[in-house]
PLY file of the C-alpha trace (Angstrom):
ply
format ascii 1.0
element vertex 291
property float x
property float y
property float z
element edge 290
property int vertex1
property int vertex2
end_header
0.00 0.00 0.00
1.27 3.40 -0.94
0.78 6.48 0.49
-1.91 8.80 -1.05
-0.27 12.65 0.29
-1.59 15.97 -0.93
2.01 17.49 -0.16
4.86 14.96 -1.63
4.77 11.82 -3.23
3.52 9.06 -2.82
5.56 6.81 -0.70
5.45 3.59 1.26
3.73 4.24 4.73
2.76 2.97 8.27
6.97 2.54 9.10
8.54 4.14 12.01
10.96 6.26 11.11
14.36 6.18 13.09
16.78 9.45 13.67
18.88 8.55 11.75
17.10 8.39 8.22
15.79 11.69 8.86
17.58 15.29 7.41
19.37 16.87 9.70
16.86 19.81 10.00
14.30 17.13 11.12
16.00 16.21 14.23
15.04 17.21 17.09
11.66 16.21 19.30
9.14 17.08 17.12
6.71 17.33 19.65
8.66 20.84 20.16
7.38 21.94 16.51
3.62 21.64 16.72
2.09 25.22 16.83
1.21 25.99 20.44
-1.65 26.45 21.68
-3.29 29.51 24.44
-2.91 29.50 27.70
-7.21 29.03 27.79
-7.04 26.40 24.81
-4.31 24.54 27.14
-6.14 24.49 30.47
-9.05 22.86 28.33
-7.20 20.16 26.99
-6.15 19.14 30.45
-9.09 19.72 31.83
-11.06 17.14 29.22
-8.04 14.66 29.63
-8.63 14.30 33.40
-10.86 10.83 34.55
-13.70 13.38 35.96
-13.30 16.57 34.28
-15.97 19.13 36.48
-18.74 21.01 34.08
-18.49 24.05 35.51
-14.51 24.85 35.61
-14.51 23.71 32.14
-17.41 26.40 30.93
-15.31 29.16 33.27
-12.32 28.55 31.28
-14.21 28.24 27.70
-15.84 31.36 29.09
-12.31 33.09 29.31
-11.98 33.38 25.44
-14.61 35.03 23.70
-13.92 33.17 20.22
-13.43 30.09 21.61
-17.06 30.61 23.70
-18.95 31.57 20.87
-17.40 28.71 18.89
-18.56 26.25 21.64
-22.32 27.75 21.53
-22.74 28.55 17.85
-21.70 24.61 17.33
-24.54 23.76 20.54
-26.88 25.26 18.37
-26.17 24.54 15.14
-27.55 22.04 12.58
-24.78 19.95 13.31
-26.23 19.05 16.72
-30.09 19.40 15.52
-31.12 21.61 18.84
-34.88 21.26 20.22
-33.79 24.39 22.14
-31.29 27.53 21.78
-29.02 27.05 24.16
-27.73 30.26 25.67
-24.69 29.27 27.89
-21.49 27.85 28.14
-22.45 25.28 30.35
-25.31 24.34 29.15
-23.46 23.88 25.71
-20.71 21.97 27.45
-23.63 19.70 28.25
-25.03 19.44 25.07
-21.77 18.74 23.27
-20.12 16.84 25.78
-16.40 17.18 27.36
-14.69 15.52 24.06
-16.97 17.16 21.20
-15.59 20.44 22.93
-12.04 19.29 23.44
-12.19 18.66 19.62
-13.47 21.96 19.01
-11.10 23.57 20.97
-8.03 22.21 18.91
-9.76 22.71 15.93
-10.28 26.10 16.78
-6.65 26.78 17.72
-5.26 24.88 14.92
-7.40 26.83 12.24
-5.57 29.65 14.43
-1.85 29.36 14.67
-2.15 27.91 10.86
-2.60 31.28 9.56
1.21 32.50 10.29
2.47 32.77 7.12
5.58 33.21 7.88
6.24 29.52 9.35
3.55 27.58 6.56
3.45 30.63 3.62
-0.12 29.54 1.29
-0.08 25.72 2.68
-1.56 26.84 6.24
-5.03 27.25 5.42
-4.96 24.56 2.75
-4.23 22.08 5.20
-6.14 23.06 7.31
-9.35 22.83 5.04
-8.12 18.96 4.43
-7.88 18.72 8.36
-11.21 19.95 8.99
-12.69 18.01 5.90
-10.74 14.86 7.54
-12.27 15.27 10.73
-16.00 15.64 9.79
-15.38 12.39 6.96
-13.64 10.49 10.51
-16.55 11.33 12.38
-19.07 9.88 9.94
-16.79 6.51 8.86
-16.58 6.32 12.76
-20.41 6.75 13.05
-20.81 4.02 10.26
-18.79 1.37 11.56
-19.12 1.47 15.09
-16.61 3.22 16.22
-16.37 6.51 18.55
-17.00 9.07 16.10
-15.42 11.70 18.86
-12.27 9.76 18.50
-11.98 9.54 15.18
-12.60 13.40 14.80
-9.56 13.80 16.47
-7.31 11.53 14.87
-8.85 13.11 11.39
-8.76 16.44 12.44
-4.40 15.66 13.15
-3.75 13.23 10.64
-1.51 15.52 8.99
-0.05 17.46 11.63
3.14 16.20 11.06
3.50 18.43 7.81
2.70 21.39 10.52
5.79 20.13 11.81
8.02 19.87 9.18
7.75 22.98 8.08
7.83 24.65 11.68
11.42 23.01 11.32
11.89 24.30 7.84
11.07 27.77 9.27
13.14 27.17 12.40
16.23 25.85 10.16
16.16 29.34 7.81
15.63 31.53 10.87
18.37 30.67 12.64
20.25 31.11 9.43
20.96 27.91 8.32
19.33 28.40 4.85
16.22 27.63 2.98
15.93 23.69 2.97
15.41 22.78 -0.80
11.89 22.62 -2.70
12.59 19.13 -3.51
13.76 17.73 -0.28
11.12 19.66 1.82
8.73 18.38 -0.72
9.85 14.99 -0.14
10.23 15.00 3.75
6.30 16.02 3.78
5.42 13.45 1.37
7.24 10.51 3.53
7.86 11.75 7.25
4.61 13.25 8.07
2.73 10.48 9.54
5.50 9.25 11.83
6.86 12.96 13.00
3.18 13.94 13.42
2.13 10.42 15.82
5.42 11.83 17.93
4.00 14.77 18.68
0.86 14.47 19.77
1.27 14.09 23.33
2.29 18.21 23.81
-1.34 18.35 23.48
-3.21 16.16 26.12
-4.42 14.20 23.73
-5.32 10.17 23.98
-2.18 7.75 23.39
-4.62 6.25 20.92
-4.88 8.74 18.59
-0.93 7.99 17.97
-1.56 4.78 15.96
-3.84 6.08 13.69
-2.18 8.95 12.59
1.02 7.44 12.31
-0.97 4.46 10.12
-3.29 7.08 8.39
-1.83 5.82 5.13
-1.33 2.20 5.58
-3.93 0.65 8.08
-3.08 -2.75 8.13
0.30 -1.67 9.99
-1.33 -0.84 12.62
-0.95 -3.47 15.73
-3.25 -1.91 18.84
-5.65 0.06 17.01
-6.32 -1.34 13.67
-9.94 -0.04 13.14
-9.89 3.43 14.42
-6.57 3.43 11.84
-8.95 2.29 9.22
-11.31 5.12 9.73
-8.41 7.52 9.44
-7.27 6.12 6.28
-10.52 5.87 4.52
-11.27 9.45 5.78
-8.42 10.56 4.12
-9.13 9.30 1.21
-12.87 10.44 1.46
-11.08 13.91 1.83
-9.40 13.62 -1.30
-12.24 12.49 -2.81
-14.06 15.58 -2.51
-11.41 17.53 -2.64
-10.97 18.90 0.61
-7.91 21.15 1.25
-6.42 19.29 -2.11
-7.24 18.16 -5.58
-10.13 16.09 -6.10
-9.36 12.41 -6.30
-11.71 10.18 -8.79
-10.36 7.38 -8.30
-12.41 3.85 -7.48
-13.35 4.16 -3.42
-16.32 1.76 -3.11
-13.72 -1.01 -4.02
-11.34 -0.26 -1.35
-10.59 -3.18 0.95
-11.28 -0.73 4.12
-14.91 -0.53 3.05
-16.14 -4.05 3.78
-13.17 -3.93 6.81
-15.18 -1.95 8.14
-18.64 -2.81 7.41
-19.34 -0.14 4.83
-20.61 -0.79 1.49
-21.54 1.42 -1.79
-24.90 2.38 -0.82
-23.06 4.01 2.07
-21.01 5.87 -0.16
-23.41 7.29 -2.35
-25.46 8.78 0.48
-22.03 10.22 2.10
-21.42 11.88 -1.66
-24.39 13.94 -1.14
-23.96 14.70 2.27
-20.34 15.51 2.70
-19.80 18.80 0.55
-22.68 20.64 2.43
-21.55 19.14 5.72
-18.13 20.54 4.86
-19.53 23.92 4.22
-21.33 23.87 7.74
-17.82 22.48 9.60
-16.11 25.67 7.87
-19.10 27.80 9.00
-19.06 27.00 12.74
-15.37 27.02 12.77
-15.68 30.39 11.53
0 1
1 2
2 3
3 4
4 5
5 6
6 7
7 8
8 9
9 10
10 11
11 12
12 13
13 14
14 15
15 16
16 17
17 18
18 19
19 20
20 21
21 22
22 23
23 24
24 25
25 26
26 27
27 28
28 29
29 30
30 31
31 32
32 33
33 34
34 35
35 36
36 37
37 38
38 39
39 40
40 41
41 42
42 43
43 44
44 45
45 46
46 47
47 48
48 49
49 50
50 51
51 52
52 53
53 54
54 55
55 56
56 57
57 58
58 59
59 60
60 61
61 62
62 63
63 64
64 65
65 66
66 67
67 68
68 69
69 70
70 71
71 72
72 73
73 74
74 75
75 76
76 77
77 78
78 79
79 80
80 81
81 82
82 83
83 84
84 85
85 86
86 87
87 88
88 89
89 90
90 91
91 92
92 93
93 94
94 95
95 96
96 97
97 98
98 99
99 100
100 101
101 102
102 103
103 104
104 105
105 106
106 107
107 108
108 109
109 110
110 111
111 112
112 113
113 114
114 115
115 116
116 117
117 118
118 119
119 120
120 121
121 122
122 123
123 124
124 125
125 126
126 127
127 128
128 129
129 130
130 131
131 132
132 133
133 134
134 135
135 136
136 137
137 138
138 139
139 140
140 141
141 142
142 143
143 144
144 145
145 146
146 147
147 148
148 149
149 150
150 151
151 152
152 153
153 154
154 155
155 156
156 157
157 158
158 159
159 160
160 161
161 162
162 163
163 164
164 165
165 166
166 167
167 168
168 169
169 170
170 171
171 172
172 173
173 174
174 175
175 176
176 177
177 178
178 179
179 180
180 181
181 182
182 183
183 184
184 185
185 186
186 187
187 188
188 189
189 190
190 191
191 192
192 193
193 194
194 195
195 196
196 197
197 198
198 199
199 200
200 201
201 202
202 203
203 204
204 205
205 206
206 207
207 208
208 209
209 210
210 211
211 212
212 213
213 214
214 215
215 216
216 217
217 218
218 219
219 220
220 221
221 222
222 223
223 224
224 225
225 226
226 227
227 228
228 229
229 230
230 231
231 232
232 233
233 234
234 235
235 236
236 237
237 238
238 239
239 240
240 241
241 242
242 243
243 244
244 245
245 246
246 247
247 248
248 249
249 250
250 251
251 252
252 253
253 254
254 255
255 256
256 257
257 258
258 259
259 260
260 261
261 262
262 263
263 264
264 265
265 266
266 267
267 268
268 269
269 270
270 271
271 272
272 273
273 274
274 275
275 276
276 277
277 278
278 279
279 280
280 281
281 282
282 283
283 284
284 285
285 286
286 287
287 288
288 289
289 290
């Protein structure tokens, strides 16, 4: 199986990577090169990650960043969550959504934040993030499909490709401290074969679950995966659902229904058709309540 990238080529994936087959400009811990998050956005994540995470310290720190609140009750009340009644507060949203649904919210949030320095990602930032976002809404619904926690799976989707966040935070970091500009070709090629295993490294700076490592690291190659094989499927075929449509990248035509992670996972073509019609307008609704 080969990987299917929307930055570099299409390489062999699921491997881990060791040190020393990396550039020298990749070494390092990458966890040190994801974009960083607020102070509020921080306290959230740790908050959600703790075994009994309290309601109402969670809504007074959502409450401390105005975006980030009316981020957390515009997606409360939108169609996405098909309200009976407006909700009005952070709480009561918290309650609505749930402690993960906001967690997820909250990095999508700051990703679709610090992505936007051009400086550090130039025109890719908000291209990957639209295939992020697109990522995480297609996880959701494989996840939904197959039986899996779609909350989960939003992560994993939503930081699939965080790696390439990475490698060209190091890019940036290399040329600033005046080392030069790494080469087109070989940044092009460290995106296209080092993202999934530089991204899976780095997730822990952001209180996230050890399982979302696996997936991410296996988003191109599923069956490499050992703990998590499933939720890695999910990741993979949301990918590719991404690329289908065209999120954040060039749409892919290629044959889907025929994919062996469809009846892996309990999916079939009828599945797929309805998802075609749903998944551009529920796109359109993710970018909406994102804002």
């Amino acid at each position: 199986m080969t990987a299917q990238t929307d930055l570099g080529r299409e390489i062999p994936a699921g491997r881990e990577v060791s040190q020393a087959c990396l550039p020298v400009w990749l070494h390092g811990d990458p966890s040190l090169a994801v974009p960083v998050l607020s102070d509020v956005a921080s306290k959230v994540l740790a908050m959600a990650a703790s075994p009994e995470p309290s309601i109402v310290r969670l809504a007074e720190i959502v409450s401390k960043d105005q975006v980030l609140a009316s981020r957390v009750l515009g997606l409360a009340n939108s169609a996405y969550s098909a309200p009976a009644l407006q909700i009005a507060t952070v709480r009561d949203a918290i309650l609505r959504l749930g402690t993960t649904a906001v967690r997820n919210l909250v990095v999508t949030v700051a990703l679709a934040s610090r992505v936007q320095d051009r400086r550090v990602y130039g025109d890719r930032g908000p291209i990957l993030f639209d295939h992020a976002l697109g990522t995480a809404y297609m996880a959701a619904l494989v996840a939904g499909a197959a039986g899996e926690s779609a909350d989960e799976a939003f992560i994993c989707g939503l930081l699939h490709d965080v790696g390439k966040l990475v490698i060209l935070m190091l890019a940036y970091e290399h040329r600033r401290r005046g080392n030069g500009t790494v080469p087109a070709a070989e940044l092009e090629r460290a995106l296209g074969e080092h993202h999934a295993e530089l991204g899976s490294r780095a997730l822990s700076r952001w209180w996230l679950p050890e399982t979302a490592e696996e997936p991410v690291r296996c988003h191109h190659d599923y069956m490499a995966a050992r703990l998590h094989p499933r939720q890695a499927a999910v990741c993979y075929l949301a990918n590719r659902l991404s690329h289908r449509y065209g999120f954040g990248c060039e749409a892919d035509a290629s044959d889907l229904a025929s994919d062996p992670a469809f009846a892996y996972l309990g999916l079939d073509e009828a599945w797929l058709n309805s998802t075609d019609e749903r998944a551009p307008r529920l796109f359109e609704v993710a970018r909406n309540t994102v804002g």
